[in-house]
GUKOLRO-21696 format. One line per 4 residues: their letters; for each residue y, z, x of N, C-alpha, C, O. Coordinates in steps of 0.001 Angstrom, whole numbers. Atoms other than C-alpha are relative to their C-alpha. Layout:
BEGIN
a = Y Z X Y Z X Y Z X Y Z X; ...;
REM end
This chain:
BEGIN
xxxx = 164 -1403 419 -14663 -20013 22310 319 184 -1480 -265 899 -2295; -552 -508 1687 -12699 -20153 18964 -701 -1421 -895 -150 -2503 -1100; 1020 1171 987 -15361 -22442 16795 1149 -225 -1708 1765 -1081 -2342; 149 -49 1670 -14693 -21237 13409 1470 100 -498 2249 870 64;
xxxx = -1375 329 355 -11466 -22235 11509 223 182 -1298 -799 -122 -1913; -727 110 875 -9265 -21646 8294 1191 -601 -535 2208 -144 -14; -1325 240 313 -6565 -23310 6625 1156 1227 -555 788 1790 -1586; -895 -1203 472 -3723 -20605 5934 661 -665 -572 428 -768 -1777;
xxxx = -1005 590 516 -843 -22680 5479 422 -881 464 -116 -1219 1518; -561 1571 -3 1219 -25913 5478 1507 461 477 2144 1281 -183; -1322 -169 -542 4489 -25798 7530 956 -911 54 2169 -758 -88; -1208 1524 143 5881 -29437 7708 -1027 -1073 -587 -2238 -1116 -804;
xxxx = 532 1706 622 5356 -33010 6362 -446 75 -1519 -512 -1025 -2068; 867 -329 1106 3717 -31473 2940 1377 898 -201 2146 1584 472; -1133 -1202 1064 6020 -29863 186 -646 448 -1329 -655 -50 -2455; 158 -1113 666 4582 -26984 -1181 506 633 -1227 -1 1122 -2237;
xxxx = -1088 -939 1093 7071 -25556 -3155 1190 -941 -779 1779 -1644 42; -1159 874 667 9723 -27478 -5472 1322 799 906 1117 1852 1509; -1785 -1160 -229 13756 -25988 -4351 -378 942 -1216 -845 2000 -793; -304 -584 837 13724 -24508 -7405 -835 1371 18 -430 2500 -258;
xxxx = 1083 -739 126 10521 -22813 -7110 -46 822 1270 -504 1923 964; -405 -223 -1738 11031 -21799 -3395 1478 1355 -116 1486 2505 322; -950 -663 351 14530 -20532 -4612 -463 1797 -857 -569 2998 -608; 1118 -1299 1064 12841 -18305 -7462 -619 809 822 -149 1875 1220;
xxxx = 1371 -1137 -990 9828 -16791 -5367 628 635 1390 -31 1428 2063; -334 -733 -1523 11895 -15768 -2147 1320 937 -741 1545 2019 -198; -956 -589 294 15009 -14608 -4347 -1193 1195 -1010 -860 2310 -609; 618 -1006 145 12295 -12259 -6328 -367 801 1416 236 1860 1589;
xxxx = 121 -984 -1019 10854 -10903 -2859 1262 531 307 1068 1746 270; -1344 -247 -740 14145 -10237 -1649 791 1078 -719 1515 1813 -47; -241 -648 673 15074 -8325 -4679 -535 1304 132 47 2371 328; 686 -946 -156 12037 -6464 -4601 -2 779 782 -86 1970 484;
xxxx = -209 -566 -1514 12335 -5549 -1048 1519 997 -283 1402 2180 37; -620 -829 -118 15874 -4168 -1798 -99 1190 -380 319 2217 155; 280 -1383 910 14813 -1776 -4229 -525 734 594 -256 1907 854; 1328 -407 -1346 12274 -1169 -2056 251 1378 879 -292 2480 804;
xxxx = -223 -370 -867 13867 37 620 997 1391 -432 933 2578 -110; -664 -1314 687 16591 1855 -1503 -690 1325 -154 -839 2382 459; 1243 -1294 761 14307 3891 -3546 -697 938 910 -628 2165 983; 1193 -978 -638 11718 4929 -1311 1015 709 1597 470 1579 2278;
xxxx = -304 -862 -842 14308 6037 1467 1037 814 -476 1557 1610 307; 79 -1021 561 15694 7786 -873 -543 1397 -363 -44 2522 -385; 966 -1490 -42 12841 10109 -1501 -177 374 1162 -401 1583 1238; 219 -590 -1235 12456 10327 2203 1062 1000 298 718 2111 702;
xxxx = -778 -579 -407 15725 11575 2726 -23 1959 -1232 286 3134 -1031; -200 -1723 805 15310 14384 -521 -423 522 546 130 1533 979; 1429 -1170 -203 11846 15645 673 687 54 1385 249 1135 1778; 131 -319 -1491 13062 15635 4380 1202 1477 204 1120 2472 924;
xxxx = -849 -758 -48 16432 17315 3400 114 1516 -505 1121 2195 -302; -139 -826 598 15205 20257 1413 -1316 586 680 -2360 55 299; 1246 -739 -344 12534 22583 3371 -1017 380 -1254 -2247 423 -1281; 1058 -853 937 11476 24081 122 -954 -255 -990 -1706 361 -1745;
xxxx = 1497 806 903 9506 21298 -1330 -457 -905 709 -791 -1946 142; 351 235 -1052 8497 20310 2320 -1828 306 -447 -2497 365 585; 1254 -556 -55 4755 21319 925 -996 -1886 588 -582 -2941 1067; 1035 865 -802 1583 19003 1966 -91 -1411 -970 -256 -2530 -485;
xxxx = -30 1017 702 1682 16887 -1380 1053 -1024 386 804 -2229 387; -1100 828 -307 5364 15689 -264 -208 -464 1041 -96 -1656 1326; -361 288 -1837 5201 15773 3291 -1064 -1937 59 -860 -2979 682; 577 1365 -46 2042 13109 1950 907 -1626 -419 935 -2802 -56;
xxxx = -693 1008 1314 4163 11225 -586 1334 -540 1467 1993 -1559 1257; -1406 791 -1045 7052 10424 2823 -1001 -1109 794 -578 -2249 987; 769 1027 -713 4136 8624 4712 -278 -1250 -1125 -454 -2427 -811; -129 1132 558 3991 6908 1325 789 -1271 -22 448 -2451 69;
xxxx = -1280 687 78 7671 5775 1021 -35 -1153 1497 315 -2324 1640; -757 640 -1516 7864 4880 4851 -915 -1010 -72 -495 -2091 342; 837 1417 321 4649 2486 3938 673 -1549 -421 629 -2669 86; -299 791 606 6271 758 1672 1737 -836 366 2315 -1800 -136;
xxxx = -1572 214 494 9924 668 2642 -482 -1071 1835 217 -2046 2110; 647 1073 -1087 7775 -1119 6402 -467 -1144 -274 -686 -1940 639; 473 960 863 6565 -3571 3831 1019 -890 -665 908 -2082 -952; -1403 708 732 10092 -4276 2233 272 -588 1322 70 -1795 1195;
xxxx = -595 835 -1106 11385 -5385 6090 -1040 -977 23 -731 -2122 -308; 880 870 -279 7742 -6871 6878 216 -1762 -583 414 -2813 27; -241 1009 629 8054 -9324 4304 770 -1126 376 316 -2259 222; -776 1005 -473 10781 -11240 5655 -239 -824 654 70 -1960 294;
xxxx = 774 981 -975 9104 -12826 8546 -797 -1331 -977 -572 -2538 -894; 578 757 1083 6880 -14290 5693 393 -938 -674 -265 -1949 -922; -752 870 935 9387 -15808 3637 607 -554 752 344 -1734 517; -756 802 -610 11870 -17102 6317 -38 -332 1489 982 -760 2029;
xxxx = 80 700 -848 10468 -17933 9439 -515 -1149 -302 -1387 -1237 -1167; 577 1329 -68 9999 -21827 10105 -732 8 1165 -539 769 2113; 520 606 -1090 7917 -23268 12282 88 -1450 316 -271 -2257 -541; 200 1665 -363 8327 -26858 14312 -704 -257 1218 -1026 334 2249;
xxxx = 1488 788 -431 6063 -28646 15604 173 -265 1459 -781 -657 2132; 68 176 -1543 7862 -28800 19341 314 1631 525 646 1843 1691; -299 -1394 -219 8336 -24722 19133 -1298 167 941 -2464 -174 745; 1027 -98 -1164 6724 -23706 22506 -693 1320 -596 -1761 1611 -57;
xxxx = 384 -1255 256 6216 -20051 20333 -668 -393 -1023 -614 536 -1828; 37 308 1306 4770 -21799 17472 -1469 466 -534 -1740 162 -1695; 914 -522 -95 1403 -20081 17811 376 1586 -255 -106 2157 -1234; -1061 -1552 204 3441 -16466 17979 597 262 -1446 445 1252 -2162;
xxxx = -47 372 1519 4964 -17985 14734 -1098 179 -739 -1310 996 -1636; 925 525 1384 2529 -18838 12886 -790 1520 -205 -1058 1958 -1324; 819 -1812 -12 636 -14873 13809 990 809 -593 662 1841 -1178; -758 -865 129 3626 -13575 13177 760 -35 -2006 838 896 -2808;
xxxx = -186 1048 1691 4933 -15958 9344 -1809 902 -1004 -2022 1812 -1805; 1094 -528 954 1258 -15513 8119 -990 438 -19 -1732 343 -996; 556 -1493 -360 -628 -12891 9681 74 1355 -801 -718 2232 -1145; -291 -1521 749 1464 -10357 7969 -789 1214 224 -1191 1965 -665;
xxxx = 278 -755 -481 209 -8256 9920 501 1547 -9 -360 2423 85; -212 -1065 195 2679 -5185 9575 -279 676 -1504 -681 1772 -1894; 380 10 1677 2607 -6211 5530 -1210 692 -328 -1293 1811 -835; 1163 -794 319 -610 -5421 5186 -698 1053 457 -1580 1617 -191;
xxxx = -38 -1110 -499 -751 -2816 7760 26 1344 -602 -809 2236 -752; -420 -984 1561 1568 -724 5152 -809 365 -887 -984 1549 -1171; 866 -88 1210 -845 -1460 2375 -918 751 524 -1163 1763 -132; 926 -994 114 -3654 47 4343 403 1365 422 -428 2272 391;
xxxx = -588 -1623 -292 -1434 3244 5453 -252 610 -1387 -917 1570 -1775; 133 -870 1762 -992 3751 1661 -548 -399 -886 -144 -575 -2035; 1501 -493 668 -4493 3576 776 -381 879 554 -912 1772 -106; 893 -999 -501 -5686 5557 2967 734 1113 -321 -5 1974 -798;
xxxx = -655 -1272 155 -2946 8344 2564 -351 544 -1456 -501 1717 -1800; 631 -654 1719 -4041 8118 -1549 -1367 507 976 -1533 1726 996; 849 -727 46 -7064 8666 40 -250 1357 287 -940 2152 -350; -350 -1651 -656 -6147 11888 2296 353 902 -1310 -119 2019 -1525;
xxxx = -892 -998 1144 -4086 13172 -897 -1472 456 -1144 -1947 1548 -1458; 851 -98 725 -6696 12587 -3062 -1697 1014 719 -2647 1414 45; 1266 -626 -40 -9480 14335 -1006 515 1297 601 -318 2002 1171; -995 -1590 -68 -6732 17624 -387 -118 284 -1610 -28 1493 -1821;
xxxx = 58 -635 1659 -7054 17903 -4648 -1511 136 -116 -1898 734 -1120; 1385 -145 370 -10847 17751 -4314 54 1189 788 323 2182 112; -189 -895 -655 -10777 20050 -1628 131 1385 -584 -713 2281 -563; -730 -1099 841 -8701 22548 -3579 -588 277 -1418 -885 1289 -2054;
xxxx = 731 -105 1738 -10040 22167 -6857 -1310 139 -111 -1903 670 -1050; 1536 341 432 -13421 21409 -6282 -1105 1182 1033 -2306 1418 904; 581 -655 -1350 -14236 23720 -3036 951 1113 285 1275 1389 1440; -1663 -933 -539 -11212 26351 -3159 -723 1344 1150 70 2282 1219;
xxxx = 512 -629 -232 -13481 28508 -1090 -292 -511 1589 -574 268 2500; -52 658 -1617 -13605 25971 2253 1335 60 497 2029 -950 611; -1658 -80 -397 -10257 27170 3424 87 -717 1474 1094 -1262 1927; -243 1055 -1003 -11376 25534 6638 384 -1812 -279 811 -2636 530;
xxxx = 132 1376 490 -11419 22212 4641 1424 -503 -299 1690 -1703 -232; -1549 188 754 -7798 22183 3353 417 -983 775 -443 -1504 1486; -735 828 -404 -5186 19835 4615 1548 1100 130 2406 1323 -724; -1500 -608 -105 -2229 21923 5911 1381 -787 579 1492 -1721 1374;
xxxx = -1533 1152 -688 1503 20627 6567 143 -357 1509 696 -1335 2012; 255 20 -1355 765 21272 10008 -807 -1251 764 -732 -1682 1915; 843 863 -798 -1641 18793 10486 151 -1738 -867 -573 -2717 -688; -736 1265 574 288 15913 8240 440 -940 727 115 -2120 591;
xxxx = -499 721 -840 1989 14680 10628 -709 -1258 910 -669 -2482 1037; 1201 1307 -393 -719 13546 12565 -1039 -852 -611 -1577 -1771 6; 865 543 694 -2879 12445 10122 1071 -1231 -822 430 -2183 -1266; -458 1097 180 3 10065 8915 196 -1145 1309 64 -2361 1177;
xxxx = 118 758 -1431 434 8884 12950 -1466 -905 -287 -1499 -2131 -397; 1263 817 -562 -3517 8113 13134 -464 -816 -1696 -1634 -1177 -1824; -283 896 990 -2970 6238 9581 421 -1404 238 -127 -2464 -68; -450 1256 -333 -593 3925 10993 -821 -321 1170 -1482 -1357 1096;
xxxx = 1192 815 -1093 -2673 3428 14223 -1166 -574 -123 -1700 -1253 755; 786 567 -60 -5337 2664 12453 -175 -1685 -1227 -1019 -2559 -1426; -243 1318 534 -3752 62 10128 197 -838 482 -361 -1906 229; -256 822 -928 -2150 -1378 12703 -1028 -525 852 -1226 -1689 1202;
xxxx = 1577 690 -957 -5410 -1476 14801 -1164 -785 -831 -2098 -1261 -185; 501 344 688 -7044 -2738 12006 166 -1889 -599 -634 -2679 -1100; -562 964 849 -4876 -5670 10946 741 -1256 1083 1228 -2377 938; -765 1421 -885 -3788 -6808 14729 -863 -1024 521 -580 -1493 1624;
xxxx = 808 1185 -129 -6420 -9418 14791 1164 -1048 -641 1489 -2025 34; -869 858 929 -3894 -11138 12160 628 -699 836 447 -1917 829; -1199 541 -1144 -1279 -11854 14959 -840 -702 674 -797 -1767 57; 56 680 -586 -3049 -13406 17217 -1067 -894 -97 -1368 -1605 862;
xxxx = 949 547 277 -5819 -14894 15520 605 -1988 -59 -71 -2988 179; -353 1552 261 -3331 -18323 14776 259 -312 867 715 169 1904; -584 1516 -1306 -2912 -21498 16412 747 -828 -1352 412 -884 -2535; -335 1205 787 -487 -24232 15137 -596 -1275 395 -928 -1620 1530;
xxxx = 532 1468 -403 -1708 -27652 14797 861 -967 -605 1209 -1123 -1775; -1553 861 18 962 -30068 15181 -543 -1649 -521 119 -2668 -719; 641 1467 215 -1288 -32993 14364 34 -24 -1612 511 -946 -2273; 330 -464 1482 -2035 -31654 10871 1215 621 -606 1384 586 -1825;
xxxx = -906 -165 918 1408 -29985 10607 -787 1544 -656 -99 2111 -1505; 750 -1221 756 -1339 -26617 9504 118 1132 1060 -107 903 2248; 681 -1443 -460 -1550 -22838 10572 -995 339 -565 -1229 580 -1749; 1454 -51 624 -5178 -22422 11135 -180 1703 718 476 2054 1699;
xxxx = 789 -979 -555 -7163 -18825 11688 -615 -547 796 -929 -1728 647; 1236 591 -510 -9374 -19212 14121 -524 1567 673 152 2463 1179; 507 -1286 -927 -12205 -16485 15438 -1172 -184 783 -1944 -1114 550; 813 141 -844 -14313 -16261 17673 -1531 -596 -409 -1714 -503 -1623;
xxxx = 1570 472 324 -18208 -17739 17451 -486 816 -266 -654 481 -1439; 451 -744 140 -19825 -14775 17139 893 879 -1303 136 1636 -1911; -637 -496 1498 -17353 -13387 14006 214 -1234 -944 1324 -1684 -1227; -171 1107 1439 -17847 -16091 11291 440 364 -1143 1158 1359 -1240;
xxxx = -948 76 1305 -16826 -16573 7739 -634 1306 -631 -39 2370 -803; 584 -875 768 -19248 -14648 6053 40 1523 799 620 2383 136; -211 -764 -854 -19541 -11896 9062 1476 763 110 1531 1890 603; -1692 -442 118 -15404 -11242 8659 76 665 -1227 550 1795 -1341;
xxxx = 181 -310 705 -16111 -11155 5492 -446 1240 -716 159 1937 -1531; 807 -1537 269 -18726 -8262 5074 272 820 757 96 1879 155; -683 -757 -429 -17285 -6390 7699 1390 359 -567 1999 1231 53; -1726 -149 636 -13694 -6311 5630 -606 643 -1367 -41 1647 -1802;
xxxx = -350 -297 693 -15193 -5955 2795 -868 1796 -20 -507 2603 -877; 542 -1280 -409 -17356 -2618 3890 990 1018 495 879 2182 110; -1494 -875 -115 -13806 -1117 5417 763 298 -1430 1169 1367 -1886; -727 -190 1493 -12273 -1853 1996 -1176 828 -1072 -563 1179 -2080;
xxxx = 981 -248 848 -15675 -434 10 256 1283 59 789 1935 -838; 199 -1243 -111 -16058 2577 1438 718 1154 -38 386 2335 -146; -990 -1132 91 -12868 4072 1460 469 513 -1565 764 1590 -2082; -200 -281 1612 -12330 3168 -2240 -1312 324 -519 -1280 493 -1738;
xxxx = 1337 -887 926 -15745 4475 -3336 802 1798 445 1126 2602 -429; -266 -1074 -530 -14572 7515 -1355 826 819 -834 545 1897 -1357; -1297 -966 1142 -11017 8403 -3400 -709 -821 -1021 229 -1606 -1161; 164 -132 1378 -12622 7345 -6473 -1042 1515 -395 -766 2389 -1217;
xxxx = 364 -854 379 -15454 9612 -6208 1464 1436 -83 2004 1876 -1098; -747 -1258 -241 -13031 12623 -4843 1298 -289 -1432 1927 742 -1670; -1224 -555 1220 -10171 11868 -8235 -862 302 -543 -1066 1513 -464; 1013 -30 1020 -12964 11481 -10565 -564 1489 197 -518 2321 -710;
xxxx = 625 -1916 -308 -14520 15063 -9193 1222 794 -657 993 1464 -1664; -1359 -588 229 -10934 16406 -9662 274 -53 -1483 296 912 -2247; 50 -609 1444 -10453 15380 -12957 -1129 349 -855 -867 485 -2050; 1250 -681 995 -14090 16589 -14412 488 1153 321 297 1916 -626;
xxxx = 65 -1776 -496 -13165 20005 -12791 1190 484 -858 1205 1508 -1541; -1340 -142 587 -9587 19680 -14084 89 642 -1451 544 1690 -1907; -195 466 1783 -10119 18447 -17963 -1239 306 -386 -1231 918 -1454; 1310 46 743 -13966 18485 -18549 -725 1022 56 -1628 1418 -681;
xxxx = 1336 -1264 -195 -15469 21277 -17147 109 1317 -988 1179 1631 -1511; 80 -625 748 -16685 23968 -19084 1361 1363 134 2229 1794 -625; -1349 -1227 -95 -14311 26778 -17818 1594 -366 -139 2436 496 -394; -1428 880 205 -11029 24355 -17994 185 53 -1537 1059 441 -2312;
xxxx = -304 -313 2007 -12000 24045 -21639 683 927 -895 1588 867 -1727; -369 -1459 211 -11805 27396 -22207 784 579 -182 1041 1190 -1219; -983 40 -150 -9266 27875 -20954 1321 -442 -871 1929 351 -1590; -214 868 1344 -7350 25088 -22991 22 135 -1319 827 -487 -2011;
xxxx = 456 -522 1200 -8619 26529 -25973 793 994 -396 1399 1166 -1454; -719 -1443 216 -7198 29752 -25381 1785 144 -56 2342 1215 -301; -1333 413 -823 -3686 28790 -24465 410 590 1161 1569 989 1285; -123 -1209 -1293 -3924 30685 -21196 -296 -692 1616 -717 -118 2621;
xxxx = -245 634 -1111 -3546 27788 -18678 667 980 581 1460 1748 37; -1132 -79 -564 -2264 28797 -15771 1059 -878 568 1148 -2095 403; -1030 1046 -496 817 27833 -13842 -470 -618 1237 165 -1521 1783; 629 1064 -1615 -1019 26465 -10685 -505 -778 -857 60 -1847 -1085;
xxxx = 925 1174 735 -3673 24880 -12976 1061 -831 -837 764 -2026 -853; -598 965 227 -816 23404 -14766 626 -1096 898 920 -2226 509; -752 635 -1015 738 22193 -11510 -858 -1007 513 -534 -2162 790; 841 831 -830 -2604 21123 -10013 -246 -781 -1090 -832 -1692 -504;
xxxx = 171 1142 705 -3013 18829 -13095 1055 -1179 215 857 -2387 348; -522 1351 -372 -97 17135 -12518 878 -513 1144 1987 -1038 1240; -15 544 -1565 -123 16436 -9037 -1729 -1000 -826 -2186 -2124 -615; 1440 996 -120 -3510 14995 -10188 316 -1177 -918 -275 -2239 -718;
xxxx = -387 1116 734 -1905 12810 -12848 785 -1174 991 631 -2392 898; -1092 770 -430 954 11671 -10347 -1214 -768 1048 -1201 -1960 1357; 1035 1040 -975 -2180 10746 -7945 -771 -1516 -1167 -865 -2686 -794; 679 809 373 -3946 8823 -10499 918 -1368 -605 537 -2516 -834;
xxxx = -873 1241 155 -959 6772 -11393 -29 -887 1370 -409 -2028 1635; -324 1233 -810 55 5968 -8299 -1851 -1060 634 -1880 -2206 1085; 1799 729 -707 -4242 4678 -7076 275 -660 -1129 478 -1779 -658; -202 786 1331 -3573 3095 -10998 1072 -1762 357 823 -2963 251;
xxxx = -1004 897 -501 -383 1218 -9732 -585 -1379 925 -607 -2606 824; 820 682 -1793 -2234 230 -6062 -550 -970 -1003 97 -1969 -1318; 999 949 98 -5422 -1315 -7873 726 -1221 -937 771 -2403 -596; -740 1380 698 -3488 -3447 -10562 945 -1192 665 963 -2373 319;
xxxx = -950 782 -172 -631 -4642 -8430 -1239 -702 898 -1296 -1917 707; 841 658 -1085 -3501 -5591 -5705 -1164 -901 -407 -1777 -1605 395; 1040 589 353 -6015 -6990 -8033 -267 -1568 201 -1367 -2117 266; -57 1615 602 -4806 -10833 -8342 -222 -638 1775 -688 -1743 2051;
xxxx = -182 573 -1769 -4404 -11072 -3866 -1712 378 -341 -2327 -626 -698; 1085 -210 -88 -8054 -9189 -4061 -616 -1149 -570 -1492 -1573 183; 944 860 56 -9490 -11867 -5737 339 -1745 13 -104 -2713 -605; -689 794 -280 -7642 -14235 -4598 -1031 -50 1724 -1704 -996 2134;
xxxx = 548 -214 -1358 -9028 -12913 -938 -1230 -511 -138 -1615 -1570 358; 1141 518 333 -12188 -13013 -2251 -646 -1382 174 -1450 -1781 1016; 375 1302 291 -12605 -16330 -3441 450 -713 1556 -546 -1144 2137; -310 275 -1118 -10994 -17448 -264 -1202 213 1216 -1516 -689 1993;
xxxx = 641 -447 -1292 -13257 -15837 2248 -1099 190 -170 -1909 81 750; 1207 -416 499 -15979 -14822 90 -1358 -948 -481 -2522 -775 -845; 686 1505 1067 -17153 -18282 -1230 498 -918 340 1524 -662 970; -420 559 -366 -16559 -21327 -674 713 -1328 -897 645 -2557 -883;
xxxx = -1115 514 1629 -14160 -22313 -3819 1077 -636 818 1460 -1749 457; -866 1476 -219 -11491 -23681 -1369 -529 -606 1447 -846 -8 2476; 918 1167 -1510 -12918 -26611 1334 1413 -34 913 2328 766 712; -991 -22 -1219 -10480 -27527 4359 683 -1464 -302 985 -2279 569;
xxxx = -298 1111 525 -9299 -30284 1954 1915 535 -47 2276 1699 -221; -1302 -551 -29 -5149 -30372 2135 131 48 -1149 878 1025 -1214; 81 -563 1116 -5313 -30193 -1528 145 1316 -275 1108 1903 -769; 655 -1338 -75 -6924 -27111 -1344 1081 936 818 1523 1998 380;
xxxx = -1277 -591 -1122 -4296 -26046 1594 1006 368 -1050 1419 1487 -1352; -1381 -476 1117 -1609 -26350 -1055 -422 1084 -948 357 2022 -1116; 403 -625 1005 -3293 -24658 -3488 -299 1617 468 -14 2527 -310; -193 -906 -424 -3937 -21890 -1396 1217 521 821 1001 1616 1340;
xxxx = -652 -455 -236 -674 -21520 -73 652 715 -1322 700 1933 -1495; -172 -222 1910 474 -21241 -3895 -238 1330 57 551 2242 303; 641 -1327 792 -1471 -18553 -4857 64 1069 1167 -53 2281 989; -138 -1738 -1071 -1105 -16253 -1631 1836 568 -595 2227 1525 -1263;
xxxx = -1233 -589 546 2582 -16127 -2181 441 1003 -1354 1244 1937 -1379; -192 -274 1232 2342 -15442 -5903 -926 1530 -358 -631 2548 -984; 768 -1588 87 -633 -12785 -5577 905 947 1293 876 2168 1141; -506 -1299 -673 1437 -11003 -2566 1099 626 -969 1337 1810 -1205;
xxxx = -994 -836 1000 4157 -10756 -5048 129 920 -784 1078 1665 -1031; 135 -998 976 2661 -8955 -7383 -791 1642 580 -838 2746 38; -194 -1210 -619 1466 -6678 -4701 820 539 777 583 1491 1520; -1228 -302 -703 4375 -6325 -3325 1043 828 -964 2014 1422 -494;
xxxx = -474 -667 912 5571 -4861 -6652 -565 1474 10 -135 2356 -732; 349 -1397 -223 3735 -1837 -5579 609 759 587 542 1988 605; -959 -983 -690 6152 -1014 -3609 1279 595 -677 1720 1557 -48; -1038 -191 948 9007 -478 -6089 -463 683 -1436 322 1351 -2109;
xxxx = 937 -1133 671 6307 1101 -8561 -35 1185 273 173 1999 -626; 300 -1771 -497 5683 4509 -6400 1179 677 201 1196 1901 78; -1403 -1352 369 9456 5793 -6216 -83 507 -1209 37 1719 -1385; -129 -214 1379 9219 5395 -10110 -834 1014 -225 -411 2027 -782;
xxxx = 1563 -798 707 5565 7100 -10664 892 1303 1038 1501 2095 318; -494 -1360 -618 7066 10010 -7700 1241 597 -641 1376 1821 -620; -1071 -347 902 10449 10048 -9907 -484 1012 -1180 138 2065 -1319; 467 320 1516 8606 10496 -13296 -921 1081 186 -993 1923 -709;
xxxx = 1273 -802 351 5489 12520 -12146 -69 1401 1434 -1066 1984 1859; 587 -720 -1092 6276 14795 -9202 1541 1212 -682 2629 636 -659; -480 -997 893 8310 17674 -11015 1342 563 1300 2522 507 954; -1297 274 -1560 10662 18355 -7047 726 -1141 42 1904 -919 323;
xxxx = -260 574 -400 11325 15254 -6819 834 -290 -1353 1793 -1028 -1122; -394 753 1743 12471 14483 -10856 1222 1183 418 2326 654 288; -990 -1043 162 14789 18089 -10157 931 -372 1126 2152 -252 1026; -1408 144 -482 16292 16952 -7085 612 -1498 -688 1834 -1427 -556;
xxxx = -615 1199 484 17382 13754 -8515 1076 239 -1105 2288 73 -1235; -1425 -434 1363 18946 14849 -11635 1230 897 626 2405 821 265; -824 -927 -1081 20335 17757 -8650 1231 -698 425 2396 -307 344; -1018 738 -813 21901 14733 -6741 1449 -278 -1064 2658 -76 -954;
xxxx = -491 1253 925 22733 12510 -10000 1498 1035 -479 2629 603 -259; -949 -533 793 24918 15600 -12004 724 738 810 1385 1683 379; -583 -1168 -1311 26196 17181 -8642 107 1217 -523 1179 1783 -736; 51 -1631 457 24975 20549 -9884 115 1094 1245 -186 2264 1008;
xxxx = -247 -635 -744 25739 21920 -6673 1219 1034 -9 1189 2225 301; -1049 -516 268 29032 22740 -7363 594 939 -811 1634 1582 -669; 428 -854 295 27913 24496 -9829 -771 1004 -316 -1119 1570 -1352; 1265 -1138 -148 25630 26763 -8545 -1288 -201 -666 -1942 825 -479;
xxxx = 1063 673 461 22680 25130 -10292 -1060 -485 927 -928 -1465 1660; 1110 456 -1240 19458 24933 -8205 -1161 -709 -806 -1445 -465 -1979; 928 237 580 16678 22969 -8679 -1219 618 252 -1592 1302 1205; 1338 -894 159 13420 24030 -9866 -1457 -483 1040 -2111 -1515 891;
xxxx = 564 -100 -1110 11233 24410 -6979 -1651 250 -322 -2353 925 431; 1428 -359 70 7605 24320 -8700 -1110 -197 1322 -1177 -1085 2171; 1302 -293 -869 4649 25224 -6655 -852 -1050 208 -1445 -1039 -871; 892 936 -108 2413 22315 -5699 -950 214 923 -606 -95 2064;
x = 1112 -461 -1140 -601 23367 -3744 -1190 -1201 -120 -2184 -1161 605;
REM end
């Protein structure tokens, strides 16, 4: 039934990694991950603790955090499960080591949620007149639920797609006859196409309407912004950072994936095995830095979240000092 095969990775007999180098690359994840986890349940706990900047942008921005801070634990499996070669689970292993299945799960929760966010500012900006169209707090909730259900449903092929092979010492993919290389391929990359054509068109609409259009100008000109239109600009800035953040930290795994799946740049040569274990580690890393990116860009660019912080940091409570509660629609 299962024809078609991949090399993922090298588990015994073959050394991959120097100590030194091994040391390095798991003591960076590990770092990263703390911050990780800090940071972003941090913002969970502001936005959860303060009703009054509970609005639809935040309520989005917590399905962000909880992405990422599922991504800081995920990771671990990755870096420190072993596998041996008389482990009766070593198939469970190996789905479970380099599947990364929840890992990348995360990643597609928080794409798709840029995407939700991003097509609530088109919505608003571009259509303020489809009040059926909106995105209300009311219906956040679930739309972050059927996020994760569909990352997760998306990504649990990962788990159980491996077998170990104890002969070779390799964790191979394997899928079915009827889903081949190329076939996995164009189906993945049509899930990944369409959603990012999707939030690009919907920012790109947002900021022509925002910055370019003739009546914004005008506006601009006159000095007679208003205070929403100032607000809705930068909610639209803090979106375009963080989709800015996403595509860079993800670019080097993307074509990394690519070349992998897309072409046939590495053969089923153990050479090649090494070489692609290498470079997965090193490109997740740097998307894995995305996760310790979006507290910063939500610190820096979300105007609630910058007031309670300085709120917490100078304990202005004590003295009657509230923070500034701008409007974000």
């Amino acid at each position: 039934m299962y024809n078609n095969s991949s090399t993922i990775a090298i588990d015994t007999g073959i050394v991959v990694f120097t100590k030194s180098e091994d040391i390095i690359i798991k003591t960076l994840y590990v770092l990263i991950s703390v911050i990780d986890i800090a940071a972003n349940s941090a913002i969970i706990f502001m936005i959860a603790k303060d009703k009054r900047i509970q609005n639809t942008v935040n309520l989005l921005i917590i399905n962000l955090s909880l992405s990422d801070i599922v991504a800081g634990f995920a990771i671990y499996p990755y870096l420190f499960v072993s596998i041996s070669p008389d482990e009766k689970r070593a198939d469970i292993l190996c789905g479970l080591k380099h599947g990364q299945m929840m890992f990348l799960a995360a990643a597609a929760v928080n794409f798709l949620t840029l995407g939700v966010l991003s097509f609530s500012r088109y919505v608003l900006i571009n259509h303020p007149t489809k009040v059926k169209w909106r995105i209300r707090k009311s219906q956040v909730k679930w739309i972050s639920i059927a996020s994760w259900f569909f990352g997760i449903a998306l990504l649990s092929p990962n788990l159980v797609s491996y077998r170990y092979s104890p002969q070779e010492g390799l964790c191979r993919s394997y899928w079915p006859d009827w889903l081949n290389k190329p076939a996995f391929f164009s189906v993945t990359v049509i899930l990944i196409v369409v959603p990012l054509a999707s939030l690009t068109f919907t920012f790109a609409s947002t900021v022509y309407t925002l910055w370019f259009k003739a009546s914004s100008r005008r506006l601009a000109r006159s000095n007679s912004v208003s205070g929403v239109q100032s607000s809705r600009r930068k909610v639209t800035i803090l979106l375009g950072l963080l989709i800015l953040a996403l595509l860079i930290c993800w670019l080097p795994f993307s074509v990394f994936w690519s070349l992998a799946n897309g072409t046939s740049y590495f053969d089923q040569s153990t050479a090649n095995s090494i070489k692609k274990l290498r470079l997965i580690r090193i490109c997740l890393l740097f998307a894995f830095f995305n996760t310790i990116l979006d507290p910063v860009i939500y610190a820096l660019g979300n105007r609630q979240i910058k007031d309670k912080i300085r709120h917490t940091l100078t304990r202005a409570n004590s003295i009657g000092i509230e923070p500034t509660n701008t409007a974000y629609d």
